[in-house]
N, C-alpha and C positions, 0 to 999 in steps of 0.2 A: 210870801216868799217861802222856797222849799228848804227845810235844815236838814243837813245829815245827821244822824246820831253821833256820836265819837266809836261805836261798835262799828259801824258804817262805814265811819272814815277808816277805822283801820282796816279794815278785810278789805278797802279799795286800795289801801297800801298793799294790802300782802299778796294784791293780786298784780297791780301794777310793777310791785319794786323787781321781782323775779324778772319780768319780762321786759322791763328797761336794761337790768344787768345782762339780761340773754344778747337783747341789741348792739348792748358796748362790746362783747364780748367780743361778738361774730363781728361787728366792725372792726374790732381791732386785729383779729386773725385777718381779717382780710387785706388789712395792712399790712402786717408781719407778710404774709402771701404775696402780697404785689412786694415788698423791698426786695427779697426773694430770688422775684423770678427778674427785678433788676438786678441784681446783683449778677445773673446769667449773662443778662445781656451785656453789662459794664464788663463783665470781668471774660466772656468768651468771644463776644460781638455781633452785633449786627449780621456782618458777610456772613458770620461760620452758623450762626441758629438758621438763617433766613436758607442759605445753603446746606446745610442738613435737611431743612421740611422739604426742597426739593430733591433732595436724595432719594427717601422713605415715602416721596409720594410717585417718585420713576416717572419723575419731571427730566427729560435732557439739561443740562446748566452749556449753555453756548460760552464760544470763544468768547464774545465780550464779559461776559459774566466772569471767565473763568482768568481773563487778565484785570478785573478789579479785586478778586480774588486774593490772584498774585500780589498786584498792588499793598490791599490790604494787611498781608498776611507777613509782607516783607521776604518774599519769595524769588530769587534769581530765573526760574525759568516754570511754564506753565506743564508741564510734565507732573502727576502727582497731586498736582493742588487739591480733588476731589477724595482722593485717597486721605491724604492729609486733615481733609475735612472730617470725613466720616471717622476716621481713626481716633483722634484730638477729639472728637465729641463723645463719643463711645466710652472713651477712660475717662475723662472726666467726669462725664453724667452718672458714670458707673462707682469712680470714687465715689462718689457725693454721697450715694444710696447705699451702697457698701459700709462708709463709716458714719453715715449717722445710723444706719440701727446698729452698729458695734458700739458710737456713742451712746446712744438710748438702752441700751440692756447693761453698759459700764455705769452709767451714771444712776441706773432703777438700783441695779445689782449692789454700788457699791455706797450706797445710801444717802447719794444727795438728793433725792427726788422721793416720795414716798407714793406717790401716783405715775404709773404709769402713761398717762397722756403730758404729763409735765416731763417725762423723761424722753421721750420721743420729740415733742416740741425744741425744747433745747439741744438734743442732743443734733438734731437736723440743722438746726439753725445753726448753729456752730460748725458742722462741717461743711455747708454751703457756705458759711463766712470765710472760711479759711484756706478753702480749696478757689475758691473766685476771688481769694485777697483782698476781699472786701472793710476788712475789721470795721462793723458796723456793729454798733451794740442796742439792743432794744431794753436792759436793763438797768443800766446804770454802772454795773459793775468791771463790764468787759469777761474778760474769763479769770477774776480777781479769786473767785471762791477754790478754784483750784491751782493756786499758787503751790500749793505743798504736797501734788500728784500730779509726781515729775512723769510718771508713766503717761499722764492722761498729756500735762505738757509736752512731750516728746511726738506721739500720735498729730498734737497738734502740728506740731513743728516739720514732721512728714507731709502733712496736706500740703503746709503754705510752702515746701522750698517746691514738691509737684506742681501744683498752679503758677509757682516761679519761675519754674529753668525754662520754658520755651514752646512748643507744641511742635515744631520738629526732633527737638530734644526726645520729646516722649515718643514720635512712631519711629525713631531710631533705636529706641530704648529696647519699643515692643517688636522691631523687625531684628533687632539682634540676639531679641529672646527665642523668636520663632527660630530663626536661623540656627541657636545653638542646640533645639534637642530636634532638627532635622536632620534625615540623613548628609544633605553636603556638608556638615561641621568639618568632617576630615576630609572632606575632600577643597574646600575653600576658605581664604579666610577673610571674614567679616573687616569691614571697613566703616567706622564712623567719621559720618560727616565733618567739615571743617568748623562749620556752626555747632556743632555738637562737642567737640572737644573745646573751644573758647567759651562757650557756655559754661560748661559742666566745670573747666579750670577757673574762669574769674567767679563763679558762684560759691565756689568752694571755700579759694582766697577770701573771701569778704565776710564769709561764714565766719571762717577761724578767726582771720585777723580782728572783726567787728568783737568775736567771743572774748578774745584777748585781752583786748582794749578796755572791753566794758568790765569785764574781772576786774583786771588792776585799778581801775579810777573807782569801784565801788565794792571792793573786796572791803575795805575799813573803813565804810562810809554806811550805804544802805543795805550790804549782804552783810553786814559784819558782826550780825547776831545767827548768819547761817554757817552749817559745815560748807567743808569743802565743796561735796556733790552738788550743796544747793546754790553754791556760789555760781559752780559750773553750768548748770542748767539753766538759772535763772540769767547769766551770761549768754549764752547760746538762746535762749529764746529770745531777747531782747534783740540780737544780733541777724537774726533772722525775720521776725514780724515787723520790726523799724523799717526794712528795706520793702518789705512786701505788705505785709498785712494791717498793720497798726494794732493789730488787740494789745492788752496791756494785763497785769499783774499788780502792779503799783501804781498811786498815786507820780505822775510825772516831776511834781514839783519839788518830790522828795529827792530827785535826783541831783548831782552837780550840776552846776552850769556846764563843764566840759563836758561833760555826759551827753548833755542835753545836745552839744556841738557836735560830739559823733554820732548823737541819735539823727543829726539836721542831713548829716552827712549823707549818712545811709537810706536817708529817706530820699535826698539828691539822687543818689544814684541808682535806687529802684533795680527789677528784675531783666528778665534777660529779655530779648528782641517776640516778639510773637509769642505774648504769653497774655495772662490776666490779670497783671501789677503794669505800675508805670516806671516814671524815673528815666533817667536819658540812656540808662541799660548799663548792665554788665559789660558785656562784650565792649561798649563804645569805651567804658575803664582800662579793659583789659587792651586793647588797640594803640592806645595815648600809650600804657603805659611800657608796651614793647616796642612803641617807634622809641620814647626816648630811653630807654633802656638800647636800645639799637642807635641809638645818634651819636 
């Protein structure tokens, strides 16, 4: 029978161990990679990825195509739909790559990361989490460690109400941008959509009122070792990712039970019509809530 040395068995460790770790590595990136590019699909869809490759490949998209479109997208008339597409894919894809390397050079720069590949990793996965309203966490923590960078909180809290308010919402947004440094500004004036104002009001409403609510029931409970600002802030984010994103800050159980019932709440009622969040929508709140207000 053949015996290894004990000199033997270790250099077959020190040759093996590196290149198992290399294995797990690259498997696991490639995990992180696939949740990723689900998270694309969950959170923009099927119709609009699958419809954009034939955009950019100057494929025609036929009538039928362009009333499932419709369908999908929750669209009144087929007018636009392709515009809609290509526009809606374009800001978003563009956030995502925009603020993760603004994340990745905040986070290198401002010392949570001390390697550069960890600051790019994270900083990407978090703006793809938050811009697709995915709050999905691959570490355990959520985005816990920066509970007390309210600036980097705030950044967040821009992605997810964007990924939020709607994708009509945004080529209204960006056709009223175009509109106001062309020359017709003086000679016409801009009109947004109807969707677009009941979006942007009931999103708004739910914002504060949720920020409001979750202040007072944990101002002297679980904020109640923070100032004011952070009461504020840590308010408002709660109020905003409950309905959209899910990421967290705190342990949830440290919360009240009533808390916990306006968190159930806002998770009910989710983002607006044609967007990357669920929930039975905005606008369908804000609708109930002016017929009986009107009855």
């Amino acid at each position: 029978m053949y015996h290894l040395s004990i000199c033997s068995l270790w250099l077959l460790v020190q040759l093996a161990l590196p290149a198992y770790l290399l294995s797990q590595l690259v498997k696991y990136l490639m995990n992180v990679a696939l949740l990723e590019i689900l998270f694309q699909v969950g959170g923009l869809g099927i119709m609009m990825i699958s419809t954009f490759f034939f955009i950019i490949s100057k494929r025609k998209v036929t009538l039928k195509q362009r009333q499932l479109i419709m369908t999908d997208m929750n669209q009144p008339r087929l007018s636009g739909i392709v515009r809609l597409i290509r526009t809606t894919f374009t800001i978003l894809l563009g956030l995502q790559v925009f603020s993760g390397v603004a994340f990745s050079f905040y986070l290198k720069l401002s010392g949570y990361f001390h390697q550069w590949v960890d600051a790019f990793y994270y900083g990407f996965y978090i703006s793809i989490s938050a811009v697709t309203n995915s709050g999905f966490d691959v570490t355990g923590y959520s985005v816990s460690p920066y509970a007390n960078d309210f600036l980097f909180l705030l950044a967040i809290m821009v992605l997810i109400f964007i990924g939020g308010i709607g994708f009509p919402v945004l080529v209204d947004v960006k056709e009223w941008l175009s509109f106001k440094f062309s020359k017709r500004f003086n000679s016409f004036r801009f009109r947004f959509s109807l969707f677009t104002k009941i979006a942007l009001l009931s999103s708004v409403i739910l914002f504060i009122g949720g920020t409001l609510v979750i202040f007072f029931l944990e101002k002297n409970h679980l904020f109640n070792h923070m100032d004011i600002l952070g009461q504020g802030i840590n308010s408002m984010f709660y109020s905003i990712t409950t309905r959209n994103a899910g990421l967290q800050i705190h342990d949830l159980n440290d919360f009240q039970t009533t808390t916990l019932m306006i968190f159930a709440l806002l998770m009910f009622i989710g983002c607006s019509p044609s967007s990357v969040g669920g929930g039975i929508r905005t606008t369908t709140i804000m609708i109930i809530g002016l017929y009986l207000f009107a009855f």
